[in-house]
Backbone as a chain_set.jsonl record, in Angstrom:
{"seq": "XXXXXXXXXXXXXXXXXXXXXXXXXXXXXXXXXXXXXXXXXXXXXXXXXXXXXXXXXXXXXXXXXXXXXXXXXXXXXXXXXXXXXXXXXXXXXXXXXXXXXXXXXXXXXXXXXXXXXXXXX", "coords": {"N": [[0.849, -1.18, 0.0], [0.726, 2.241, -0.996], [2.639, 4.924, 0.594], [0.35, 7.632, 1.489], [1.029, 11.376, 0.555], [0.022, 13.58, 1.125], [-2.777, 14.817, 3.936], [-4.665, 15.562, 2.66], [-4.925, 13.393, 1.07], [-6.388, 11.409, 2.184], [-9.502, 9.972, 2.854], [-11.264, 10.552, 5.201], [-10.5, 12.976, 5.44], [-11.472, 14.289, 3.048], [-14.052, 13.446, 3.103], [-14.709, 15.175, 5.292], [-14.39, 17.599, 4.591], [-16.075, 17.959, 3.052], [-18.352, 17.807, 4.535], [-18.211, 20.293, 5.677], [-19.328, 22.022, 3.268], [-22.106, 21.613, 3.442], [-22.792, 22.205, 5.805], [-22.225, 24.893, 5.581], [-24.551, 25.08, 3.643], [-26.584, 24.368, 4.985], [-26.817, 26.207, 7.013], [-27.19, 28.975, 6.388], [-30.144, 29.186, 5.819], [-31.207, 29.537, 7.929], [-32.675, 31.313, 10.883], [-31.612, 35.097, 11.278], [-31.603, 35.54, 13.76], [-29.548, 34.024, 14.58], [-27.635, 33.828, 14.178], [-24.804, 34.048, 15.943], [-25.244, 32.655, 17.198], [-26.697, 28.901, 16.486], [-25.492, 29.194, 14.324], [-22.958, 30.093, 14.571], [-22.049, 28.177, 15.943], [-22.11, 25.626, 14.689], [-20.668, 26.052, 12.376], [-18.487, 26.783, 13.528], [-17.406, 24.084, 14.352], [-17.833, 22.344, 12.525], [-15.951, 23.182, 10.527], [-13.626, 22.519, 12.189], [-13.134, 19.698, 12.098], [-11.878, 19.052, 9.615], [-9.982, 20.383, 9.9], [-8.155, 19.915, 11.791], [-7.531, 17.446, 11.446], [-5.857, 17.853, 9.361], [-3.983, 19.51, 11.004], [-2.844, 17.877, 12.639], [-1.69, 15.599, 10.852], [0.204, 16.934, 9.792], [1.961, 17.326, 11.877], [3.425, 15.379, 11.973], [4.093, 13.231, 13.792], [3.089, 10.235, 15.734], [1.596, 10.251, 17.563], [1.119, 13.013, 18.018], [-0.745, 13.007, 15.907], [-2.865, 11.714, 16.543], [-3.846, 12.397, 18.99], [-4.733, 14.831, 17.739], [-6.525, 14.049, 16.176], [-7.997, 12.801, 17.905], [-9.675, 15.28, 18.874], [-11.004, 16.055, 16.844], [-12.641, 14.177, 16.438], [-14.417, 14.367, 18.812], [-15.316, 17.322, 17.752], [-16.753, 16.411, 15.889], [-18.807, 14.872, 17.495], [-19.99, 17.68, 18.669], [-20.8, 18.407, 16.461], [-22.645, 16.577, 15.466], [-24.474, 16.794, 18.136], [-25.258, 19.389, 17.305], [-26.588, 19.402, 15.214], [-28.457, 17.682, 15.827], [-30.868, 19.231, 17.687], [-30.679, 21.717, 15.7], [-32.094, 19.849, 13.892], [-34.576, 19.444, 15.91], [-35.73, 22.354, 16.352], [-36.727, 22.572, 14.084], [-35.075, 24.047, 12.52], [-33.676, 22.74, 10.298], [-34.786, 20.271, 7.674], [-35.992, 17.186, 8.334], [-34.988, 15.284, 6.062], [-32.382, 16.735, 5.144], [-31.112, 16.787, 7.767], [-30.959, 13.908, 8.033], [-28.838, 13.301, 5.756], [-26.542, 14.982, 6.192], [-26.434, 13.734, 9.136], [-25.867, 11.111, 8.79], [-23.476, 11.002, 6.92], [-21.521, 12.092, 8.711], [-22.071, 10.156, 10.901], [-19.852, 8.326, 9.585], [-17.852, 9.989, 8.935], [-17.067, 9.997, 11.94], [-16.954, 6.976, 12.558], [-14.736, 6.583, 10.655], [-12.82, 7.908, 11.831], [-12.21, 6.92, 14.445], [-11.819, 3.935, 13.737], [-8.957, 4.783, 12.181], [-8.267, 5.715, 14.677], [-7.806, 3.286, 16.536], [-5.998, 2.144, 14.903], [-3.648, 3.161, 15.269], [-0.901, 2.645, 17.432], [-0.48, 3.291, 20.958], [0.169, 6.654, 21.962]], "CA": [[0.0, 0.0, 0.0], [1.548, 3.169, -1.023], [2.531, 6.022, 1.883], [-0.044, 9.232, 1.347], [1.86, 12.238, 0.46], [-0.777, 14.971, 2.15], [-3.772, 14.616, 4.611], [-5.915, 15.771, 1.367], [-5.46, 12.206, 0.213], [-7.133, 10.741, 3.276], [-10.796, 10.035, 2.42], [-11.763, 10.826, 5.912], [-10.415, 14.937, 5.442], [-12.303, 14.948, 2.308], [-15.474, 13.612, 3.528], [-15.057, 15.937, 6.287], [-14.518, 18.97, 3.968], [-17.494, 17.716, 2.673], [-19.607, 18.204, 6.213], [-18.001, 21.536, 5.954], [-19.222, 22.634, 2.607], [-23.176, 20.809, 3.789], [-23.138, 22.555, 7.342], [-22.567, 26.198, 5.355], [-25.423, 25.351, 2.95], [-27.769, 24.334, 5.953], [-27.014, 27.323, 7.951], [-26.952, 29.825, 5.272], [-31.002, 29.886, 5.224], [-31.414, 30.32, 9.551], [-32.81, 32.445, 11.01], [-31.029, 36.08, 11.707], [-30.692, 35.537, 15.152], [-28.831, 32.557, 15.116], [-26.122, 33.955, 13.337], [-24.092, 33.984, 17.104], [-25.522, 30.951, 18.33], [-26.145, 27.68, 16.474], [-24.929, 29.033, 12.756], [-21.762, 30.063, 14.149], [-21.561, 26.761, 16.494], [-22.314, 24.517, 13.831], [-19.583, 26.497, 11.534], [-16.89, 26.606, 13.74], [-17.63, 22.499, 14.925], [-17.276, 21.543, 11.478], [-14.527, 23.341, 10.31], [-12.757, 21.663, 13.167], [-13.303, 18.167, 11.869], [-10.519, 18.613, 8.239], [-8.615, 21.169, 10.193], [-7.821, 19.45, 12.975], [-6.951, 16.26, 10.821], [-4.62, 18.558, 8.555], [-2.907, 19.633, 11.774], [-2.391, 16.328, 13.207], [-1.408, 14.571, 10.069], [1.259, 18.364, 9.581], [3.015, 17.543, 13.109], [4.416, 14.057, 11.786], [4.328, 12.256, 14.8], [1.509, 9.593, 15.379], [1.487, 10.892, 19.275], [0.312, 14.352, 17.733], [-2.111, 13.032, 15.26], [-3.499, 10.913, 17.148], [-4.261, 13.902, 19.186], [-5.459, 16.566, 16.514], [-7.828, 13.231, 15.588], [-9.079, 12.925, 19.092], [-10.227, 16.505, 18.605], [-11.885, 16.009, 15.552], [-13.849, 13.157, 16.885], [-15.068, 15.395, 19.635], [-15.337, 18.305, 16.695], [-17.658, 15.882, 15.555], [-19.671, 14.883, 18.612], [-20.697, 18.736, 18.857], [-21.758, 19.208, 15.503], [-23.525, 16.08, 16.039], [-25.5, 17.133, 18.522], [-26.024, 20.988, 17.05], [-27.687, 19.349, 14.451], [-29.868, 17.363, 16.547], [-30.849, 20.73, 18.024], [-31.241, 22.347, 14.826], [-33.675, 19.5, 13.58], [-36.075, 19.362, 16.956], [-35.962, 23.429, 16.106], [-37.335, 22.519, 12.924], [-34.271, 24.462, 11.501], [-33.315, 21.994, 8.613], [-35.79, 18.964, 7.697], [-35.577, 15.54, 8.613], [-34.316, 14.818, 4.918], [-31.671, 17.097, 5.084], [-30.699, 15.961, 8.791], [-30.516, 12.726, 7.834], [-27.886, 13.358, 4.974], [-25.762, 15.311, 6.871], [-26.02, 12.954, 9.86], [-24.898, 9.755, 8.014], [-22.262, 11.577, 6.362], [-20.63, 12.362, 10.106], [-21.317, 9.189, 11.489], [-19.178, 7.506, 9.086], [-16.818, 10.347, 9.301], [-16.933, 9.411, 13.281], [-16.4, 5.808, 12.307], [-13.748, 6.583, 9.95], [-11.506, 8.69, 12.763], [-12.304, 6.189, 15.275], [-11.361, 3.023, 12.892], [-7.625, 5.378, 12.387], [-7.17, 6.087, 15.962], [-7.35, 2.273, 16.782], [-4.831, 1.26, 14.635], [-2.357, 4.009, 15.41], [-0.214, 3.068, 18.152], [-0.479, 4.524, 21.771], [1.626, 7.405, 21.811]], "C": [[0.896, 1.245, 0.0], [1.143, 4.332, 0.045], [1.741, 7.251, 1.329], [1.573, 9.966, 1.481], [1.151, 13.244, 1.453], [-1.87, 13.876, 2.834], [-4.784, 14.853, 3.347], [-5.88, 14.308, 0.585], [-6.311, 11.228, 0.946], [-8.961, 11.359, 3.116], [-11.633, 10.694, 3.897], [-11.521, 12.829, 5.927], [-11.427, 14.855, 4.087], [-13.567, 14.807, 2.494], [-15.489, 15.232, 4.767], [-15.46, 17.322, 5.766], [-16.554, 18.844, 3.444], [-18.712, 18.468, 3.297], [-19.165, 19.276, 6.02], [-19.554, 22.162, 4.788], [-21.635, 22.255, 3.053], [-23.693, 21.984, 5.128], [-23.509, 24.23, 6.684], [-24.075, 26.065, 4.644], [-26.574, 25.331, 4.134], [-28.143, 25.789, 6.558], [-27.12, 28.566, 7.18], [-28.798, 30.365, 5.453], [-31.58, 29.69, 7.269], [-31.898, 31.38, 10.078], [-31.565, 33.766, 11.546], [-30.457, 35.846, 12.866], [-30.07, 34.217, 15.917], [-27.541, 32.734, 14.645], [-24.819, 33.705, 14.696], [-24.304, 32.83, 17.443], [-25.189, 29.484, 17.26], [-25.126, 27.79, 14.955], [-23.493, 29.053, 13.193], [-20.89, 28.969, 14.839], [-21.246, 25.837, 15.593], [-21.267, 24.912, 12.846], [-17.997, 25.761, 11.88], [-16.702, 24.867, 14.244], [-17.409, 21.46, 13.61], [-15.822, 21.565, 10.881], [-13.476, 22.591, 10.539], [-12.052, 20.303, 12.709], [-11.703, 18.182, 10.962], [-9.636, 19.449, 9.07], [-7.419, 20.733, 11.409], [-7.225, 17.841, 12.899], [-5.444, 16.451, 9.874], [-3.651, 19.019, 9.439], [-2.591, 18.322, 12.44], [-1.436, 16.06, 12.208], [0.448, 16.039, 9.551], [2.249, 17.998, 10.873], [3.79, 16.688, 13.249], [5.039, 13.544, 12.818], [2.742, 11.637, 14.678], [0.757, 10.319, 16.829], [0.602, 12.257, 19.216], [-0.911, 13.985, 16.787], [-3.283, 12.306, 15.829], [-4.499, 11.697, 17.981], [-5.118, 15.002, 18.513], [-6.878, 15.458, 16.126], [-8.748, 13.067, 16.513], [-9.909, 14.239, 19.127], [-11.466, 16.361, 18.176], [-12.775, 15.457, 15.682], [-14.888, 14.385, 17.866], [-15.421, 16.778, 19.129], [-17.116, 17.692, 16.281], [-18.95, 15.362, 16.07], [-20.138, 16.029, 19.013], [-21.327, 18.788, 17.979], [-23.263, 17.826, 15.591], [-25.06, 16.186, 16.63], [-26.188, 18.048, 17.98], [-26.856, 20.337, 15.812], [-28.733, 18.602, 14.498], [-30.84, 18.429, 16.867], [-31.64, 21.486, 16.795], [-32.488, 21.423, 13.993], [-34.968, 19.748, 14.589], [-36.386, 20.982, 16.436], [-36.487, 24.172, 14.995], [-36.54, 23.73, 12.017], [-34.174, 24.094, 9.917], [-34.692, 20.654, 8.605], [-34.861, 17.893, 8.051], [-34.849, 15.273, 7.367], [-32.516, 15.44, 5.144], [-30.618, 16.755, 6.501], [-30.212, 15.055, 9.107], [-29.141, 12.788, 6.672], [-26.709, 13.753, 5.287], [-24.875, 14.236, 8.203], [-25.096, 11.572, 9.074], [-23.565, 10.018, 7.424], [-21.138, 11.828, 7.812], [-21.003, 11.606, 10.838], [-20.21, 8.122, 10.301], [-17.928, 8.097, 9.097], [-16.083, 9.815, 10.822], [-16.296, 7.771, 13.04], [-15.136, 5.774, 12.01], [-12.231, 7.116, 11.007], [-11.375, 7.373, 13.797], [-11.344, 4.506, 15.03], [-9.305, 3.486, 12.98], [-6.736, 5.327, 13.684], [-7.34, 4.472, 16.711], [-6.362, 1.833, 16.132], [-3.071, 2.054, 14.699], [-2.338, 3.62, 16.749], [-0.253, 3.924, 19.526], [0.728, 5.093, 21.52], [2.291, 7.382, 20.891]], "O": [[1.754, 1.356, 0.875], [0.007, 4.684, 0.364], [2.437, 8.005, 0.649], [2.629, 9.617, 2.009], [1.714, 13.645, 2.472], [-1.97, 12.676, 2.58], [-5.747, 14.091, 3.264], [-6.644, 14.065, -0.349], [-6.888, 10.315, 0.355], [-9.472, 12.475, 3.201], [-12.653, 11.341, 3.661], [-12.303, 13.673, 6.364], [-12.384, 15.61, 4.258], [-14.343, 15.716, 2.199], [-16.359, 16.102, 4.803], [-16.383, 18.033, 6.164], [-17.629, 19.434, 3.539], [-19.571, 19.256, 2.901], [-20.19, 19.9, 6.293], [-20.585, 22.615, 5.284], [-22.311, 23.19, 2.625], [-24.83, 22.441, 5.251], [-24.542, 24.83, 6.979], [-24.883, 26.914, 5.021], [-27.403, 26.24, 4.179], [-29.234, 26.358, 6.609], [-27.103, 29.431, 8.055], [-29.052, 31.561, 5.31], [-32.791, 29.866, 7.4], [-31.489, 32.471, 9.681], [-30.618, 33.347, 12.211], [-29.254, 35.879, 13.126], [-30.064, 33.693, 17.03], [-26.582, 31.965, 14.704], [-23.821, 33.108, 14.291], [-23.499, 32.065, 17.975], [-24.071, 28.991, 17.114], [-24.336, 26.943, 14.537], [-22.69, 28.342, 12.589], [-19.697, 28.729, 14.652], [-20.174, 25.236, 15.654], [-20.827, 23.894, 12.312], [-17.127, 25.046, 11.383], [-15.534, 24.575, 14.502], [-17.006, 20.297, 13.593], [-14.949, 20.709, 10.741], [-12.654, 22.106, 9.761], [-10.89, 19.929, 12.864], [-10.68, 17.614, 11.341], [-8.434, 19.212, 8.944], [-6.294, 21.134, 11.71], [-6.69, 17.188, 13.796], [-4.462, 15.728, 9.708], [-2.493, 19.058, 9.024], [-1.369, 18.249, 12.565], [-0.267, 16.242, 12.545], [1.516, 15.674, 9.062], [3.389, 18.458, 10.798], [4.682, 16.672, 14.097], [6.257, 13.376, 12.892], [1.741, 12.028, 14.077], [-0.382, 10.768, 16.96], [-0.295, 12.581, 19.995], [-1.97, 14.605, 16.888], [-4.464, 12.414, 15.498], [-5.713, 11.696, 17.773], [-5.978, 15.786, 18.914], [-7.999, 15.89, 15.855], [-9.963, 13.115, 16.321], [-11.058, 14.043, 19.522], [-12.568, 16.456, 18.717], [-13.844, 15.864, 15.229], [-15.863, 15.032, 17.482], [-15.852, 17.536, 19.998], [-18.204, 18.265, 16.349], [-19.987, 15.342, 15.407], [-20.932, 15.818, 19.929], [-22.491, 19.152, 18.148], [-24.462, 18.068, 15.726], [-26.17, 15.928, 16.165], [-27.416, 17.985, 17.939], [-27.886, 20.939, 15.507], [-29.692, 18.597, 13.725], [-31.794, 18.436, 16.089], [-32.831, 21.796, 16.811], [-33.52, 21.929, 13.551], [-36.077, 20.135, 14.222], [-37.533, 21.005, 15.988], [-36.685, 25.365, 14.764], [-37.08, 24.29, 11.062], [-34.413, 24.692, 8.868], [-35.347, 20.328, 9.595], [-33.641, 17.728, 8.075], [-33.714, 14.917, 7.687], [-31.577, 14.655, 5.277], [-29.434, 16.489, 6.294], [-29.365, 14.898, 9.987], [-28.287, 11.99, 7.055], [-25.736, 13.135, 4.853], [-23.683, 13.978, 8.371], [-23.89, 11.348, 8.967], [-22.65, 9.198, 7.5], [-19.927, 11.669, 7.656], [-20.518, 11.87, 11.938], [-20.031, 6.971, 10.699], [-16.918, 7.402, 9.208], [-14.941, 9.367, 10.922], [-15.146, 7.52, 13.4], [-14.325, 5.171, 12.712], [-11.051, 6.782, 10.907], [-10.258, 6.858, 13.85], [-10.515, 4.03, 15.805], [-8.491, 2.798, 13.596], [-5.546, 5.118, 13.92], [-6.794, 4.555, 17.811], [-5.67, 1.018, 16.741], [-1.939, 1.702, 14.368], [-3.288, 3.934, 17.465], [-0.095, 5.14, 19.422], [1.803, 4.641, 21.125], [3.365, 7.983, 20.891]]}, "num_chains": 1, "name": "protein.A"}
C-alpha cells in the first residue's frame, strides 16, 4: 500500500470537507438571530473536523495526530448534537438531517477506525 503524500489524500479529510461545505449550505437559510448561536456553532464544529486532521497529520508524529484526531472526533460529537438541536428546532428537515447525519457518522467511524490502529503514543 503506497505512503499518502498529504492529509488531502485521506478520504476521511475529504469527507469531512465535505460536512463543511453541507453545514454552510444548511445554515446559510437560519434564522437572523442565530447567526451567534447555532450558525456560528455549527460552523466553527465543522470546520474543526478537516482542520484538525490537517494539523495532526502536519506535526508528523503519530502521538500528535493521534491527538489533533481525538479533537476532531469530539469536533464531531458537537456538531452532532447541534444538528440534533437544529432538527427538533425545525431548523433543517428531517431529509436534510438525515444526509448530513450519516455523512458524520461515518466520518466518526472513519476517525475512530484510524485512531485504533495508530499506536499509543
Amino acid at each position: 500500500m503506497p505512503k499518502l503524500k498529504t492529509y488531502k489524500e485521506l478520504i476521511v479529510w475529504q469527507k469531512s470537507v465535505t460536512i463543511v461545505e453541507h453545514v454552510y449550505t444548511l445554515t446559510k437559510n437560519f434564522p437572523k438571530d442565530e447567526i451567534y448561536g447555532l450558525t456560528s456553532q455549527m460552523r466553527r464544529a465543522a470546520i474543526s473536523i478537516p482542520s484538525n486532521i490537517a494539523e495532526g497529520w502536519s506535526r508528523e508524529t503519530r502521538g500528535d495526530f493521534a491527538y489533533f484526531l481525538r479533537i476532531a472526533r469530539g469536533s464531531s460529537s458537537e456538531l452532532e448534537t447541534q444538528l440534533e438541536i437544529s432538527q427538533r428546532l425545525t431548523l433543517i428537515t428531517d431529509t436534510r438531517y438525515n444526509e448530513v447525519s450519516e455523512l458524520l457518522s461515518e466520518v466518526s467511524r472513519m476517525l475512530n477506525a484510524i485512531l485504533r490502529k495508530l499506536p499509543n503514543r
